[in-house]
C-alpha positions in Angstrom: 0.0 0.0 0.0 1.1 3.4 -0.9 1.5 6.0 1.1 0.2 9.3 0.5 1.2 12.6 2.9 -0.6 15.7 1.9 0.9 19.5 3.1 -0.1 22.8 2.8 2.2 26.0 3.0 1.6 29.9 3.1 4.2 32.7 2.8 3.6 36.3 2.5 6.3 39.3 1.8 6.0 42.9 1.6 6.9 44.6 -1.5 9.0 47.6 -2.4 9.9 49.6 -5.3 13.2 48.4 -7.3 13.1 45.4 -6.2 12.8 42.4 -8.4 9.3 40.1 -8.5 10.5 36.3 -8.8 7.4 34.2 -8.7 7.5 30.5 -9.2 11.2 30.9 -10.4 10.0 33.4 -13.3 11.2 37.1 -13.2 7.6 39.0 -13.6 7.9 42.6 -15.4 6.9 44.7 -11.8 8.0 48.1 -10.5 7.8 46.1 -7.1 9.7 43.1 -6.0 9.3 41.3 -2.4 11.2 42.1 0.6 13.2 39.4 1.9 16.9 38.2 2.6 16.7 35.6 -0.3 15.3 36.3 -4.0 11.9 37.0 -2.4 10.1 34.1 -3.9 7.3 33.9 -2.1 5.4 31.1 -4.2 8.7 28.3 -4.1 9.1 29.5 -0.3 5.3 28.3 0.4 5.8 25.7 -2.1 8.7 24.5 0.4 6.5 24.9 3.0 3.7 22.7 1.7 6.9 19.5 0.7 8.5 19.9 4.0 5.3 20.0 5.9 3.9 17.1 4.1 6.4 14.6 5.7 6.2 16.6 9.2 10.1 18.2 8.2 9.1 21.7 9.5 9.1 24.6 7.7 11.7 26.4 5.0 13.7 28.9 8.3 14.2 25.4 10.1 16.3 24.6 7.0 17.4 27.9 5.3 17.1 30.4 7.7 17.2 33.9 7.1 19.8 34.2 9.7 22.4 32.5 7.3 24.9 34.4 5.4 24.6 31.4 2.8 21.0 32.2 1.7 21.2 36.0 1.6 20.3 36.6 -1.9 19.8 32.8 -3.1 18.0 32.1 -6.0 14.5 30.1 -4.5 15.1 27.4 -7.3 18.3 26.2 -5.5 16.4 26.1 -2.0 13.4 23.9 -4.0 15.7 21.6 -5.2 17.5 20.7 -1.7 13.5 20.4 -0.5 13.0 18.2 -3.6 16.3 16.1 -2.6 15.3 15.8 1.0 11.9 14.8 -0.4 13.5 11.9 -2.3 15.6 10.5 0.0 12.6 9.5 2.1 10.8 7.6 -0.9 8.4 10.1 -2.2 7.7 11.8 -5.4 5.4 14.9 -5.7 1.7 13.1 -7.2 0.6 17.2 -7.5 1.1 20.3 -6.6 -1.4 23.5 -6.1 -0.7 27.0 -5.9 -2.7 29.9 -5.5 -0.9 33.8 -5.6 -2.5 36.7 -4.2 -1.1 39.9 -5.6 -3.2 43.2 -6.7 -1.1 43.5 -9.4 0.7 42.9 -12.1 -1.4 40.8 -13.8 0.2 37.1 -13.8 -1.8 35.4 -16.6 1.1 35.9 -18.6 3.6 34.1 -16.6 1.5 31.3 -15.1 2.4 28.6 -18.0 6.3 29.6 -17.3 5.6 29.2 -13.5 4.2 25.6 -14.0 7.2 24.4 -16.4 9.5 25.7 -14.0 8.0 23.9 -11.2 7.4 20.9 -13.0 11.3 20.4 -13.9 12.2 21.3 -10.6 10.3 19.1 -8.4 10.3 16.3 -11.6 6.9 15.7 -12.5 4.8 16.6 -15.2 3.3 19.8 -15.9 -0.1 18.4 -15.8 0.3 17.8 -11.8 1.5 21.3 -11.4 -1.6 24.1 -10.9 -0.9 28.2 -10.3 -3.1 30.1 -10.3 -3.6 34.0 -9.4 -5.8 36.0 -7.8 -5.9 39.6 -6.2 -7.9 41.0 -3.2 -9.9 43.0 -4.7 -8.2 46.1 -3.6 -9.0 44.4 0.6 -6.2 43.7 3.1 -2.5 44.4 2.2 -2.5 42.7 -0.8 -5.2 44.8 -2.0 -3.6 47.4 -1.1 -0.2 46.9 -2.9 1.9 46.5 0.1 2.6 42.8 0.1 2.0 39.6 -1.9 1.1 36.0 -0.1 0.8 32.3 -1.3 -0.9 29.3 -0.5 0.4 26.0 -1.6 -0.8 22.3 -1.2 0.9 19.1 -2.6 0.3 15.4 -2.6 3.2 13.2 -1.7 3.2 9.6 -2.3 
């Protein structure tokens, strides 16, 4: 009998002017990027969230915390694949992965197809069992507002 774990992450940053906006490993055309001590990739760092909590591994600070000298600046992708390699070494694959971004704007349509092949390769899975999808606030809360940008993430291990 299989065994299949289920996880669910959430991250949020604030965002600034002239910084850059990663978002699922895809540089997004913004005059805001996030806040934060890595490359501010808010949807891999719930993404992380979501593997490591699916097989009760804590969360992404337990294993790259901000505190380190070695992440400051580090590209999410790199952090997603050491997830995806601790993820392996105990047995499971990713069955599928769903994310949901909340951002006012820029509009992501244009990026989501990018976001879900990058994912895809990076956790090793098809692109079929990778879902993003966007959403804003409808100008509510401090997404709505412009001042920050959060993500929710669930996957299926097996």
């Amino acid at each position: 009998m299989e065994r299949f774990r289920i996880g669910n992450g959430y991250d949020v940053h604030a965002l600034a002017a002239g910084l850059p906006l990663v978002l699922g490993g895809v540089r997004i055309v913004s005059p805001v990027g996030c806040v934060a001590h890595s490359d501010g990739d808010v949807a891999i760092h719930a993404l992380c969230d979501a593997l490591l909590g699916a097989l009760a591994l804590g969360d992404i600070g337990k294993h790259f915390p901000d505190s380190s000298e070695e992440f400051r600046g580090i590209d999410s992708r790199i952090l997603l694949e050491r997830t995806m390699a601790m993820i392996r070494e105990r047995g499971y694959a990713v069955g599928n992965a769903d994310i949901t971004i909340a951002l006012q704007k820029p509009k992501l349509a244009p990026y989501i197809m990018e976001m879900r092949e990058v994912l895809a390769s990076l956790m090793g899975t098809d692109i079929s069992c990778v879902s993003v999808k966007a959403t804003t606030t409808e100008h509510l809360g401090f997404v709505g507002r412009g001042e920050g940008c959060e993500v929710y993430a669930t996957v299926l291990l097996y």
